[in-house]
N, C-alpha and C positions, 0 to 999 in steps of 0.2 A: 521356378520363379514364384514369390509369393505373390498372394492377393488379401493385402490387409485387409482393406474393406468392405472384400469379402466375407473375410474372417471373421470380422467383426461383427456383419449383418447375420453372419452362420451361428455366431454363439447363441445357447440357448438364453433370454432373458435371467435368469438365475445364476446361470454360469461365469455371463457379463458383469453381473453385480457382485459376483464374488470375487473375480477380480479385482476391480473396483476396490472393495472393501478392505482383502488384503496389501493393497498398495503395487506400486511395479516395479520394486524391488522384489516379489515375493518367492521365496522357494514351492515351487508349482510341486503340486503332492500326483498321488498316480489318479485320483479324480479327475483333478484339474487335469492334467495333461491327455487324460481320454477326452475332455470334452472341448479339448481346442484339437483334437485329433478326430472329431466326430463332425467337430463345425469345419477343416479340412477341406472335408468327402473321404472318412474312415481309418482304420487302426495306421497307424505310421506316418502317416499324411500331415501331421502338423510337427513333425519336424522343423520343417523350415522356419518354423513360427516361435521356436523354444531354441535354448542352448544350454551345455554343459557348463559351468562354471567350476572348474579340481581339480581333480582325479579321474581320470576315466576309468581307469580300475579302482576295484571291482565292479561289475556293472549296475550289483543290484545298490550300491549305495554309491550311485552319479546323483549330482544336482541339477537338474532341470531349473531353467528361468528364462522368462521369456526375453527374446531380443528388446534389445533398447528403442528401436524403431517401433518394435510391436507395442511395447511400452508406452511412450509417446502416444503412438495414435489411439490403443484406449484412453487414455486419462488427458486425452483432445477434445473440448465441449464442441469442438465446432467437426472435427471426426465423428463420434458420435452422432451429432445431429444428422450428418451426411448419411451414414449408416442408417440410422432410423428411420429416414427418409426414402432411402429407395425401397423398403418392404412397404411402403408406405400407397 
């Protein structure tokens, strides 16, 4: 089961805004996809949070992109806020 808003309170502030920046449409690179695997609780762990969009073969050229739910609730001002608020 995921925990979005977890997730989202886990991203690092940098990591969060690069999302952000590249849109929720974006093809998540292997950066990005460490660090919503780090915001998780560690390597594989944010699976759930990302998906394949293609081909699954070959592995090393899958497209990672985040769920459409995952999508939504970053680019949610009022998600966010929630987020921000409970390190708060």
């Amino acid at each position: 089961m995921t925990d979005i808003q977890g997730l989202i309170s886990s991203l690092q502030p940098e990591d969060l805004a690069l999302l952000q920046e590249r849109g929720p449409g974006q093809l998540l690179d292997p950066d990005m996809l460490d660090a919503i695997d780090r915001a998780a609780g560690g390597p594989g762990e944010g699976r759930g949070y990302y998906v394949v969009r293609g081909s699954l073969e070959p592995l090393e050229r899958r497209q990672y992109y985040l769920r459409d739910d995952v999508a939504t609730a970053i680019f949610d001002p009022v998600t966010l806020e929630g987020a921000a608020g409970a390190d708060a």
